[in-house]
TITOR-213099 format. One record per residue (C-alpha): residue in one letter; x, y, z. Coordinates in Angstrom, 2 decimals. Each point is the difference from the previous one (the first is absolute). Layout:
% residues N
<site><aa>a</aa><east>X</east><north>Y</north><up>Z</up></site>
...
//
This chain:
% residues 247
<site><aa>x</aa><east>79.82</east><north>6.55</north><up>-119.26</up></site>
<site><aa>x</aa><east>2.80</east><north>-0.87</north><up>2.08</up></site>
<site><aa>x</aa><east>-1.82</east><north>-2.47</north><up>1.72</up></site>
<site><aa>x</aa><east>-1.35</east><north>-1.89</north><up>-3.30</up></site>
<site><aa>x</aa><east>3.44</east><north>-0.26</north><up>-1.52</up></site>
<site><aa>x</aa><east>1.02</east><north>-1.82</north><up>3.09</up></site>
<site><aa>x</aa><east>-2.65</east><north>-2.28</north><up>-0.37</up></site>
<site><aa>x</aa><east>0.95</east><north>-0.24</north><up>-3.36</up></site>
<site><aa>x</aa><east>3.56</east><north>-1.00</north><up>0.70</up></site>
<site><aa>x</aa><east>-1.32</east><north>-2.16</north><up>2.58</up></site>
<site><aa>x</aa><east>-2.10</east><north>-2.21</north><up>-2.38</up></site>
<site><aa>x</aa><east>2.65</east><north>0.28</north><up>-2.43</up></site>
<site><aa>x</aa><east>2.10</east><north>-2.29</north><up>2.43</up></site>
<site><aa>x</aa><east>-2.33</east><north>-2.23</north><up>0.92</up></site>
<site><aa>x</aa><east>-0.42</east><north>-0.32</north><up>-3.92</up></site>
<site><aa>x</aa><east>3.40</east><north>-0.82</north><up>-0.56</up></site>
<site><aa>x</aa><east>0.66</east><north>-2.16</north><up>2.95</up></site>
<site><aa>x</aa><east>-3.88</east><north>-2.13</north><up>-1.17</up></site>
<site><aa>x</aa><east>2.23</east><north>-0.30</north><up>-3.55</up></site>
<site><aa>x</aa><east>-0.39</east><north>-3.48</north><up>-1.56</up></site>
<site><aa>x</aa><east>4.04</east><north>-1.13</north><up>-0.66</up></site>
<site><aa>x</aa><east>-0.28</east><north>-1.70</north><up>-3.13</up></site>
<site><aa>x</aa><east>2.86</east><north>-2.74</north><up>0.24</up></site>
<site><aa>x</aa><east>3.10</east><north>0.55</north><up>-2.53</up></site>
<site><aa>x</aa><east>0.13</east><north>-4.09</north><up>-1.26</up></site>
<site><aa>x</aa><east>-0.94</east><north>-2.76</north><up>-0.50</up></site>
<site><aa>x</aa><east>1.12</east><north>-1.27</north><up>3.18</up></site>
<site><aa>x</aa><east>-1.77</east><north>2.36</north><up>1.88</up></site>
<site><aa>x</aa><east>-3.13</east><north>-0.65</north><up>-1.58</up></site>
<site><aa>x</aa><east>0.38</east><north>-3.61</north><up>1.25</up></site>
<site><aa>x</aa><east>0.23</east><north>-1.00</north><up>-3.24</up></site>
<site><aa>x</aa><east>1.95</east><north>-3.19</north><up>-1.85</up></site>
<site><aa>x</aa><east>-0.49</east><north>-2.93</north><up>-1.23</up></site>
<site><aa>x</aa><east>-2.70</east><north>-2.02</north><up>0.41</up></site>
<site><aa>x</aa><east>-0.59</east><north>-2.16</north><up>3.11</up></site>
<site><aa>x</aa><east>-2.93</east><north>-1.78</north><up>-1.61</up></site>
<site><aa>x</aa><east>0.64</east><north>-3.83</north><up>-0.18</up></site>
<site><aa>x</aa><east>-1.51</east><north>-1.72</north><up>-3.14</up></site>
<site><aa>x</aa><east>-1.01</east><north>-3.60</north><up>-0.13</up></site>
<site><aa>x</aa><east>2.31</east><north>-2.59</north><up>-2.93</up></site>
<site><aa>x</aa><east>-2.96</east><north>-0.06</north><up>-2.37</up></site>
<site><aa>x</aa><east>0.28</east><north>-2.96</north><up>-1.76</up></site>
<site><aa>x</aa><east>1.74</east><north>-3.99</north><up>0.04</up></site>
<site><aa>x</aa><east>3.11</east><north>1.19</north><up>-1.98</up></site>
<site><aa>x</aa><east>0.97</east><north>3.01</north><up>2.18</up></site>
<site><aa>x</aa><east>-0.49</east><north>-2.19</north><up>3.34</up></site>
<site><aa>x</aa><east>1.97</east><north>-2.70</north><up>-1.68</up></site>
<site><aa>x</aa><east>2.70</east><north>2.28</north><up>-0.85</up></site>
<site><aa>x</aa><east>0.44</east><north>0.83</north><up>4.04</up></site>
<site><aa>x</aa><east>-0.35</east><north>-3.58</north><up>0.56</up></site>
<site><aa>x</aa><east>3.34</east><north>-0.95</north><up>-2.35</up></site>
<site><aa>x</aa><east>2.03</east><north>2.63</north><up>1.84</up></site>
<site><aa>x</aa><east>-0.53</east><north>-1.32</north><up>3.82</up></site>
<site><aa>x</aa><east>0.21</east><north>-3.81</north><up>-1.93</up></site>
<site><aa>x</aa><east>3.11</east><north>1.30</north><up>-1.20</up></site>
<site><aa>x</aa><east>1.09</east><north>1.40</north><up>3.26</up></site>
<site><aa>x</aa><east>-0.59</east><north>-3.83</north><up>1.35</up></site>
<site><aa>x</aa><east>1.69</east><north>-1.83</north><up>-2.68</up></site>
<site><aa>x</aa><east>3.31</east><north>2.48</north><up>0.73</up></site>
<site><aa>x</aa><east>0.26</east><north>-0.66</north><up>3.78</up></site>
<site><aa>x</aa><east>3.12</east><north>-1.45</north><up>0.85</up></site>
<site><aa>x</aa><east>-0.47</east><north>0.14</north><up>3.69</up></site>
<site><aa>x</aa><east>-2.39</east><north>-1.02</north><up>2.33</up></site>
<site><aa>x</aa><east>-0.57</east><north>3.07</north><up>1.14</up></site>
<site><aa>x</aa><east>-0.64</east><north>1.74</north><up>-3.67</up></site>
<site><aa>x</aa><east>-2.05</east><north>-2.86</north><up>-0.73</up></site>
<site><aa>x</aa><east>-2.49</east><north>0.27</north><up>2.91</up></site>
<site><aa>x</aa><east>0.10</east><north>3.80</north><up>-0.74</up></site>
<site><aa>x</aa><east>-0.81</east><north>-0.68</north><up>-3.58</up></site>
<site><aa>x</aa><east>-3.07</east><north>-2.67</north><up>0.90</up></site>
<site><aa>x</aa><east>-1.32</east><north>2.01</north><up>2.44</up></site>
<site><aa>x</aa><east>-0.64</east><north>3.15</north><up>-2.67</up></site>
<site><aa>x</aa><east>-1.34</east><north>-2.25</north><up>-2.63</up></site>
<site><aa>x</aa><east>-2.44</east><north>-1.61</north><up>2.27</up></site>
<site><aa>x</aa><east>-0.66</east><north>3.22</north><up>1.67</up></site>
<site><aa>x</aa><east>-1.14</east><north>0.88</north><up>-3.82</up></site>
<site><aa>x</aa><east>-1.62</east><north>-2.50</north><up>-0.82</up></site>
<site><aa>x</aa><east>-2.70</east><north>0.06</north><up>2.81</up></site>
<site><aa>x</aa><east>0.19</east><north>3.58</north><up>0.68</up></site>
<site><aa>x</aa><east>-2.27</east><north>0.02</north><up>-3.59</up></site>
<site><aa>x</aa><east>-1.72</east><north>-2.93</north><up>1.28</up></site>
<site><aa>x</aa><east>-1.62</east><north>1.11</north><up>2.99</up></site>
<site><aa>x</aa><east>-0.26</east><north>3.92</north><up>-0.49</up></site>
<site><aa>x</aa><east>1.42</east><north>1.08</north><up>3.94</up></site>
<site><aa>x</aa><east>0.83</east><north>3.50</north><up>0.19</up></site>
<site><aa>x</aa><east>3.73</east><north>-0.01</north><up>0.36</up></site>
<site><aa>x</aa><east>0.74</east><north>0.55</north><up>3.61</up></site>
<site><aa>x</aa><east>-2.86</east><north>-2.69</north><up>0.58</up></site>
<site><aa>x</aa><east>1.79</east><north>-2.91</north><up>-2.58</up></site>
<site><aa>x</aa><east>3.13</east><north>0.90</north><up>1.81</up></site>
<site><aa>x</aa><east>-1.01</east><north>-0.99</north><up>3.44</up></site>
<site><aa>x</aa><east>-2.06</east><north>-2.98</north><up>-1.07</up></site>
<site><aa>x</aa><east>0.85</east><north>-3.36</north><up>2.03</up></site>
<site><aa>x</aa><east>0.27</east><north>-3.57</north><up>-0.62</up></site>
<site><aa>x</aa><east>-3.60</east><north>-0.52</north><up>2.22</up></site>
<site><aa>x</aa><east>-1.77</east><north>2.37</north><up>-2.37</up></site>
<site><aa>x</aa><east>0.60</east><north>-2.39</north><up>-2.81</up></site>
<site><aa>x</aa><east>0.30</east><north>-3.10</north><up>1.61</up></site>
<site><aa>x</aa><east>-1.76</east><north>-2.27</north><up>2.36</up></site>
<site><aa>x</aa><east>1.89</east><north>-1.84</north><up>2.82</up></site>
<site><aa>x</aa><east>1.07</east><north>-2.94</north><up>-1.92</up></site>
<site><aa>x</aa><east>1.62</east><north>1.92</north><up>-2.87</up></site>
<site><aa>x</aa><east>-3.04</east><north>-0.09</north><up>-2.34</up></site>
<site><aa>x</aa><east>-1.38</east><north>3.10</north><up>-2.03</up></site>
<site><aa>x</aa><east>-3.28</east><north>1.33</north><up>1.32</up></site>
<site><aa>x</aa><east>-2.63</east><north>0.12</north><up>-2.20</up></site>
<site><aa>x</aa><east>-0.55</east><north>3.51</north><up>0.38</up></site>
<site><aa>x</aa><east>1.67</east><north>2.60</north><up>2.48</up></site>
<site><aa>x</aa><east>-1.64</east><north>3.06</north><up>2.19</up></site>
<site><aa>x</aa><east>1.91</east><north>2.54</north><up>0.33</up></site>
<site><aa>x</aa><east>0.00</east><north>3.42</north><up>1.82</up></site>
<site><aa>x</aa><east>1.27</east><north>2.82</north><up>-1.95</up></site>
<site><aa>x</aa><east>2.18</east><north>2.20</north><up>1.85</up></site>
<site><aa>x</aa><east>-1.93</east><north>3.01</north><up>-1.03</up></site>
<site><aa>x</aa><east>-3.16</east><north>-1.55</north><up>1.46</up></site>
<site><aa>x</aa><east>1.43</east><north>-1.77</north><up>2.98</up></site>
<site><aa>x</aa><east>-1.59</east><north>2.91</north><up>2.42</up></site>
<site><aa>x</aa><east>-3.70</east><north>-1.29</north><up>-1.53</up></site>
<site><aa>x</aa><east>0.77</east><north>-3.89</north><up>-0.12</up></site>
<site><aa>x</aa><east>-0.81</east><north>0.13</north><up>-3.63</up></site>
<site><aa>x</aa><east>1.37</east><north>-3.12</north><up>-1.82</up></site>
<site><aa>x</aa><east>0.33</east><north>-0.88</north><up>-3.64</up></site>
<site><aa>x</aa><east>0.27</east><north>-3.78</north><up>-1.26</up></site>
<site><aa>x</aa><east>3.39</east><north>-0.67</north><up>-1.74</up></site>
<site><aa>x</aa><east>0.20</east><north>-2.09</north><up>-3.30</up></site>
<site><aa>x</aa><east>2.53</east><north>-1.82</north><up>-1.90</up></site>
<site><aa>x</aa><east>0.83</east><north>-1.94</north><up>-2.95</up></site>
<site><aa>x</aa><east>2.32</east><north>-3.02</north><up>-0.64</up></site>
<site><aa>x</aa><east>2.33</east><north>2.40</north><up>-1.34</up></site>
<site><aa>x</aa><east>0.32</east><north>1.18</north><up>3.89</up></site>
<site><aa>x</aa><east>0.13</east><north>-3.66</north><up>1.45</up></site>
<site><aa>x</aa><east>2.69</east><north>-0.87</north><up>-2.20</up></site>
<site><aa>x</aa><east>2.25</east><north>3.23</north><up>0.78</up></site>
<site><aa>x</aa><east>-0.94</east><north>-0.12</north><up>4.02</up></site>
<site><aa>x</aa><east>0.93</east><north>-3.73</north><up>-0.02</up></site>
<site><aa>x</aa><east>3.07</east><north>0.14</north><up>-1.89</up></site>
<site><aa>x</aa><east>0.82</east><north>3.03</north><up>2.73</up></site>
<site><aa>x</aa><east>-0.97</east><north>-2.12</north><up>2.92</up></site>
<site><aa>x</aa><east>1.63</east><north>-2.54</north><up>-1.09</up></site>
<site><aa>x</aa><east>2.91</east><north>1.87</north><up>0.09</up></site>
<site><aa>x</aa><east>-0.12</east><north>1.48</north><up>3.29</up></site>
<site><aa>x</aa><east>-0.40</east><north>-3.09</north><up>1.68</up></site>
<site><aa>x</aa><east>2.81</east><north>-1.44</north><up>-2.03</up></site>
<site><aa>x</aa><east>2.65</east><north>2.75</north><up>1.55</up></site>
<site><aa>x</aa><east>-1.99</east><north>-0.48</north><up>3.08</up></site>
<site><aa>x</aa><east>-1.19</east><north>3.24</north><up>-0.06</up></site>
<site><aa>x</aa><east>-3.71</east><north>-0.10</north><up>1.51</up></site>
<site><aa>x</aa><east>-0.20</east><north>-0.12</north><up>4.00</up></site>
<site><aa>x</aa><east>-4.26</east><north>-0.08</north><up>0.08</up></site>
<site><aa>x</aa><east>-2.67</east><north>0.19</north><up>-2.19</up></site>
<site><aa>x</aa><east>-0.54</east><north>3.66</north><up>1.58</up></site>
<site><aa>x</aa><east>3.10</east><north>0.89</north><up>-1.95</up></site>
<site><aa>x</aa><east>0.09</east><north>2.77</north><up>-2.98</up></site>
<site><aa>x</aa><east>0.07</east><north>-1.45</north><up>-3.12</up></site>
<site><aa>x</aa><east>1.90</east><north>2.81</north><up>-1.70</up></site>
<site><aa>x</aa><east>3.06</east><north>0.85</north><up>2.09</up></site>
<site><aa>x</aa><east>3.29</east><north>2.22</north><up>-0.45</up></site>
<site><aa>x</aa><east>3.05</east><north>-1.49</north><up>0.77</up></site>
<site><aa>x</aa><east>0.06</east><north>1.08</north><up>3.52</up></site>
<site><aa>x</aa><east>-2.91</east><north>-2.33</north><up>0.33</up></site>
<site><aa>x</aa><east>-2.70</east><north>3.15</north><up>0.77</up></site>
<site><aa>x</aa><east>-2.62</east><north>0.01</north><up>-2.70</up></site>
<site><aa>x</aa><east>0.93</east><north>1.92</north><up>-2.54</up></site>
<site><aa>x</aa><east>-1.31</east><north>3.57</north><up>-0.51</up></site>
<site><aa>x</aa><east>-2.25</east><north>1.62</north><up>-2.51</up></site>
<site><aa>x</aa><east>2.71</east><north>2.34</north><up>-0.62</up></site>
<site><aa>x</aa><east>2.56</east><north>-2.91</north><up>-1.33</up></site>
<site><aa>x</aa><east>-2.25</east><north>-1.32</north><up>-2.08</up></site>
<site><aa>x</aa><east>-0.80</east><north>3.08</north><up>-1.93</up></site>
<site><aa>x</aa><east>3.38</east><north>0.52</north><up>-0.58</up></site>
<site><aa>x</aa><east>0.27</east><north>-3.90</north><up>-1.55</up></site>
<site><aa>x</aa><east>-2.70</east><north>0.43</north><up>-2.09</up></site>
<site><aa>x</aa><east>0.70</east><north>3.32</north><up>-0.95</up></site>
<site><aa>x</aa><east>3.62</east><north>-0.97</north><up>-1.23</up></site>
<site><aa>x</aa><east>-1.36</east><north>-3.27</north><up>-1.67</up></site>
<site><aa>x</aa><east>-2.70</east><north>1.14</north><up>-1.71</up></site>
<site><aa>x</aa><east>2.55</east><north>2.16</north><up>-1.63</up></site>
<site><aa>x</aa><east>2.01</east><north>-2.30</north><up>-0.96</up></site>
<site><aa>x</aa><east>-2.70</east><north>-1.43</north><up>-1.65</up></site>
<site><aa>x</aa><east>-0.87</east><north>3.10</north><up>-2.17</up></site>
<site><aa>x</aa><east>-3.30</east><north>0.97</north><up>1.50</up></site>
<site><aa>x</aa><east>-0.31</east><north>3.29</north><up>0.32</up></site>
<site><aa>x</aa><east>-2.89</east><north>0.49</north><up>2.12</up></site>
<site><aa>x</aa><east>0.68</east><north>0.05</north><up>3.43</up></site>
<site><aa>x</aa><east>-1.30</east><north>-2.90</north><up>1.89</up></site>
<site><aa>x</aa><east>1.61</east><north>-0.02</north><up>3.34</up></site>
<site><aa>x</aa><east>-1.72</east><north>-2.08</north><up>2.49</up></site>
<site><aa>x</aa><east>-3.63</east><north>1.00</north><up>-0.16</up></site>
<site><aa>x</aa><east>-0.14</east><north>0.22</north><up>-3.95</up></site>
<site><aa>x</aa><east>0.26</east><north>-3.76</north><up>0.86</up></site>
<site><aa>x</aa><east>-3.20</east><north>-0.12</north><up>1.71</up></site>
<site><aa>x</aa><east>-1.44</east><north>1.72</north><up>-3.11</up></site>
<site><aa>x</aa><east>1.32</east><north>-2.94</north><up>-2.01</up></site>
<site><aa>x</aa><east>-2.25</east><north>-2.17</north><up>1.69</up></site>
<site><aa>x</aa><east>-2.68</east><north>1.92</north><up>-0.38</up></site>
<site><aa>x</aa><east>0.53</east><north>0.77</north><up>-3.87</up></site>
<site><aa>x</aa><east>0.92</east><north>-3.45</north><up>-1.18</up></site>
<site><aa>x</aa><east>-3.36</east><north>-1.84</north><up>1.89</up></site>
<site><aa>x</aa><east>-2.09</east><north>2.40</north><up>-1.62</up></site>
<site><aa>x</aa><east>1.78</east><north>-0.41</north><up>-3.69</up></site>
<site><aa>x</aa><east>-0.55</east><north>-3.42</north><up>0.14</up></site>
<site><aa>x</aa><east>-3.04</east><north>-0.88</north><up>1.44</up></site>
<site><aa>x</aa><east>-3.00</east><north>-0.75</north><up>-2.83</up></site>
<site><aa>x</aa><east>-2.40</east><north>2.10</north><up>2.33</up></site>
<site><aa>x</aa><east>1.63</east><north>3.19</north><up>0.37</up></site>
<site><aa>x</aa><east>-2.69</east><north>1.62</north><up>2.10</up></site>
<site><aa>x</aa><east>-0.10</east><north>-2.85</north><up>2.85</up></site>
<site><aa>x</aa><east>3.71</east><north>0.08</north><up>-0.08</up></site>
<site><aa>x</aa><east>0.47</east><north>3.98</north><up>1.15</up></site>
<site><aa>x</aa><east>-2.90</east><north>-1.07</north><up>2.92</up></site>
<site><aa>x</aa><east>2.51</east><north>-2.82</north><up>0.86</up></site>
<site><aa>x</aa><east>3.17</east><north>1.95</north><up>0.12</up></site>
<site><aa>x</aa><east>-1.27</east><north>3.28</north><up>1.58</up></site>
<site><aa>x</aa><east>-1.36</east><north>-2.83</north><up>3.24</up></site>
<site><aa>x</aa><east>3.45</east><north>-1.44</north><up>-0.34</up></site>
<site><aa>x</aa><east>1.58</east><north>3.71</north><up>0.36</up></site>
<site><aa>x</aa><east>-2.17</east><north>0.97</north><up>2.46</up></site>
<site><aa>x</aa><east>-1.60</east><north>2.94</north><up>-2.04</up></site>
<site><aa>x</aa><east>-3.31</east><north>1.24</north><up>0.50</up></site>
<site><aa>x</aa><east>-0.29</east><north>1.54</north><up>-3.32</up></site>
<site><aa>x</aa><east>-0.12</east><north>-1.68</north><up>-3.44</up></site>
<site><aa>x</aa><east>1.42</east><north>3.21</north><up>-2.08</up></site>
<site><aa>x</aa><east>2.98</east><north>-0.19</north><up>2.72</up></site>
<site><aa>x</aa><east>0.72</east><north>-3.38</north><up>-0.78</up></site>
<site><aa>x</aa><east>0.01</east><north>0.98</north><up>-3.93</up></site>
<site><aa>x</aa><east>2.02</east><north>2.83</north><up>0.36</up></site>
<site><aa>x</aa><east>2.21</east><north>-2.10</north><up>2.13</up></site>
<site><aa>x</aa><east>0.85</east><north>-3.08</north><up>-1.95</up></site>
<site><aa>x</aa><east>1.00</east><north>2.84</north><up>-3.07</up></site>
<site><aa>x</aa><east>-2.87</east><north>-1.40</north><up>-2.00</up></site>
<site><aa>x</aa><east>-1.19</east><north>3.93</north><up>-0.41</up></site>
<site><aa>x</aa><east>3.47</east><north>1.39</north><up>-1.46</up></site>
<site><aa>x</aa><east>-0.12</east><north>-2.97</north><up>-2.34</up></site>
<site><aa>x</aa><east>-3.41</east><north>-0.14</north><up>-1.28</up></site>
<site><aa>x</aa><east>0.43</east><north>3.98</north><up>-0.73</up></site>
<site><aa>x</aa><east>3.18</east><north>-0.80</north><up>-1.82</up></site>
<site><aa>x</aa><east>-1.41</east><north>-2.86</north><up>-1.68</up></site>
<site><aa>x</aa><east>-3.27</east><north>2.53</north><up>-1.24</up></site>
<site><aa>x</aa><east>2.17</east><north>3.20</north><up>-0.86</up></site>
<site><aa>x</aa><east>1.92</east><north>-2.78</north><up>-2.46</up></site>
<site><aa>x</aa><east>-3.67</east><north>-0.99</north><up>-1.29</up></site>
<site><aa>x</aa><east>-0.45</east><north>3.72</north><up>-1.48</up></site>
<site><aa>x</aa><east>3.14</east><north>0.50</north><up>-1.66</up></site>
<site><aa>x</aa><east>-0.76</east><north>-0.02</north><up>-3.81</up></site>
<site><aa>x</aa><east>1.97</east><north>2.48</north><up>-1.60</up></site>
<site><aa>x</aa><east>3.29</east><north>-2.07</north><up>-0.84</up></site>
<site><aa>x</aa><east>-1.10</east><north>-3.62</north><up>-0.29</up></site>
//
């Protein structure tokens, strides 16, 4: 008998010590808000982030402010043009855009950080809205003599490094905002942009998502449509469609 109750006791500890500790909060739990960026889902809401760096522009007094204030617009402007991941757009360089004589390629490759270790590329593709914004910004630099080489980052913080992933979440964070979205975008909700907005408009929707996923480097359709927020909208859209009761 003795000898089974200290075998009891003996599992008894081991119990205790093998004792899942549930955490007391939130915090502990890991959980908070939502980390999840979301893509600006139609013309209006990327125009409204649009006015506010335009705004930011039209208020520079300095030289300085003013090349702060262009570079965050532009930075905009083609970072839902192209469809980079963040850290990617950040490091992109004049060469990757431009041929030797200062002339847009037609097209650019491009290796993907995440993929560098396989050599797997993706083609980059712009609009005019991006020509216009990239030549207004190299325009610029060259004007305060601010571009050594071609090899040079486009996108650079004022200590003349290229400016980090980081940074730019924090600017579009703050200016998206100010612009009364309330989804948070950050920098790769930018990405999404692209990918939601070619798909909206195209007239063949289905040839479209093959076109973005190759441009994004999936290799999975239903990735691609989760990814450019079409899903979460078309749900919405169809929960709306069977609402009846209070029309």
């Amino acid at each position: 008998r003795l000898i089974n109750m200290a075998v009891a006791i003996q599992i008894d500890n081991k119990a205790e010590n093998n004792i899942i500790q549930f955490p007391n909060s939130k915090k502990e739990y890991g959980i908070g808000k939502s980390t999840k960026m979301w893509c600006l889902k139609s013309q209006d809401e990327i125009r409204q982030v649009y006015d506010v760096f335009m705004e930011k522009v039209n208020e520079a007094n300095t030289e300085n402010k003013y090349t702060i204030a262009l570079r965050n617009l532009t930075m905009f402007v083609c970072a839902i043009n192209i469809g980079l991941r963040g850290g990617d757009f950040c490091k992109l360089k004049w060469s990757d855009i431009y041929n030797e004589g200062w002339t847009f390629k037609d097209k650019a490759e491009y290796v993907p950080e995440k993929t560098r270790k396989c050599h797997k590329h993706i083609n980059l593709y712009w609009n005019s809205d991006f020509e216009y914004a990239m030549s207004t910004w190299l325009n610029w630099k060259m004007y305060i003599k601010q571009i050594d080489s071609i090899e040079d980052y486009i996108f650079t913080s004022q200590k003349g490094e290229s400016i980090t992933e980081k940074s730019w979440y924090k600017i579009m964070e703050r200016t998206r905002r100010e612009a009364g979205i309330k989804q948070k975008i950050g920098t790769h909700g930018l990405r999404k942009t692209m990918a939601n907005q070619y798909i909206k408009h195209a007239n063949d929707k289905g040839q479209a998502l093959v076109e973005v996923s190759n441009m994004l480097g999936h290799s999975d359709l239903r990735i691609t449509q989760i990814y450019a927020c079409l899903e979460d909208e078309n749900i919405r859209n169809g929960k709306e469609r069977t609402a009846f009761l209070f029309e």
